[in-house]
N, C-alpha and C positions, 0 to 999 in steps of 0.2 A: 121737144128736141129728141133723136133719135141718137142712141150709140150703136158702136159697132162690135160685135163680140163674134169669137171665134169657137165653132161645134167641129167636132169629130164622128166620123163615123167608120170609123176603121183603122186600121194602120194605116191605108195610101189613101184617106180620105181625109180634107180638113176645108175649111172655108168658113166666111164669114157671112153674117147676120145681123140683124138688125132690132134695137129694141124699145120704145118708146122712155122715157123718162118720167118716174113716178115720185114725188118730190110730196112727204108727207112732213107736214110742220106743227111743232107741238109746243106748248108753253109749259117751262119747269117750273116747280115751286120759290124757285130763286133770283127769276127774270121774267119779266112782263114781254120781254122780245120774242115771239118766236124762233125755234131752231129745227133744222133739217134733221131727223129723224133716219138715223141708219143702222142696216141687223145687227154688225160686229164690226170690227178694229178692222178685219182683210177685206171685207164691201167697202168700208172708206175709204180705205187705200187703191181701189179699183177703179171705182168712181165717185167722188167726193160728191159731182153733184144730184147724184138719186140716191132716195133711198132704195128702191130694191134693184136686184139685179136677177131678173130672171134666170134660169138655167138655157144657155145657149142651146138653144132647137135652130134645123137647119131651116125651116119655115118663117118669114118674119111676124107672119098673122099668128102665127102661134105661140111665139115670143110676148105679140104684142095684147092674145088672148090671158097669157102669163101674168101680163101686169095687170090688166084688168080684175081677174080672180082678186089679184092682192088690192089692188086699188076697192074693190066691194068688201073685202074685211075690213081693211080699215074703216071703214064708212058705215059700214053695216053690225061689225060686231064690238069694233072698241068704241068709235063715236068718240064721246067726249068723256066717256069714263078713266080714272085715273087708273096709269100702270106704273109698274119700275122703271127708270132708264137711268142710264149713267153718262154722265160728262163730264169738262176739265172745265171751268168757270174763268180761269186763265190761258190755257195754250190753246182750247179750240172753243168757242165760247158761242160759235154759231150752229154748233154739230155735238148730237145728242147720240148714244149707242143702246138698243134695245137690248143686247147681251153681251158680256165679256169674254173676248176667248184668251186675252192673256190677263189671266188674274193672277195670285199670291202660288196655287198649286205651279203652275208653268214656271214661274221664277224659282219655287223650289225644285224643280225639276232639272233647269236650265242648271241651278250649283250644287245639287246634292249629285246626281250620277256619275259628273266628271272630277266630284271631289273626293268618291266613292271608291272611282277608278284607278285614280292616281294613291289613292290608302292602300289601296290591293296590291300596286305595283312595288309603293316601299315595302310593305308585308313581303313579297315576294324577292325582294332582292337581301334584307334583312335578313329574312331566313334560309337564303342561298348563303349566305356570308358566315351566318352559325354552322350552318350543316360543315362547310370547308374547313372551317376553324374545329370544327368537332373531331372531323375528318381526320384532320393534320394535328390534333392531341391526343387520339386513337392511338392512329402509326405511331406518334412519336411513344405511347405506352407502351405496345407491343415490341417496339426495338427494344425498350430497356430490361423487357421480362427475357429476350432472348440475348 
């Protein structure tokens, strides 16, 4: 099966392309079923049913020489040696991920900056509210000295 993906070649340039479907199936240590084998979390969301997704060339032979390359490492360099991968045994039980791009850093990421942010802003309003108050028992010192 072929998909359709979209290359750029400029700002007024854009169009679509074409790319075979590479559909590599792996057995985990947990299920005798095979599963569909995909690079990260944003390829499966792209397209759930391959695993790779070549980088859109405005060419389709060269798209489809793209999968090929990756289709011969598979075959040639992992075979049937065992690697890492990661899955959910429950929510996706058919579909395997070879790296994670949102692990535990991203989630700390996702609550520490805006939590970061909003501490800065109380500091900042806090210490606008002392300075005024400081302000205003200055003055009021200085009237009673005069």
């Amino acid at each position: 099966e072929r998909f359709a993906c979209t290359f750029s070649c400029g700002a007024a340039c854009r169009g679509t392309a074409r790319y075979p479907c590479l559909q590599v199936l792996v057995r985990t240590s947990r299920s005798s079923v095979p599963a569909l084998l995909h690079e990260d979390e944003r390829q499966l969301r792209t397209n759930p049913k391959c695993s790779y997704i070549p980088p859109c060339a405005r060419d389709d032979q060269e798209n489809s020489e793209n999968v090929t390359y990756k289709q011969k490492y598979w075959k040639e360099k992992v075979g049937s040696q065992p690697f890492t991968c990661y899955f959910n045994q429950h929510l996706r039980p058919d579909d395997v991920m070879l790296k994670r791009t949102h692990d535990e850093t991203v989630l700390l990421h996702c609550f520490l900056w805006p939590l970061v942010t909003f501490l800065v802003g109380v500091l900042i309003v806090v210490l606008t509210i002392c300075a005024k108050s400081l302000a205003v028992r200055a003055e009021a010192i200085k009237k009673k000295k005069h």
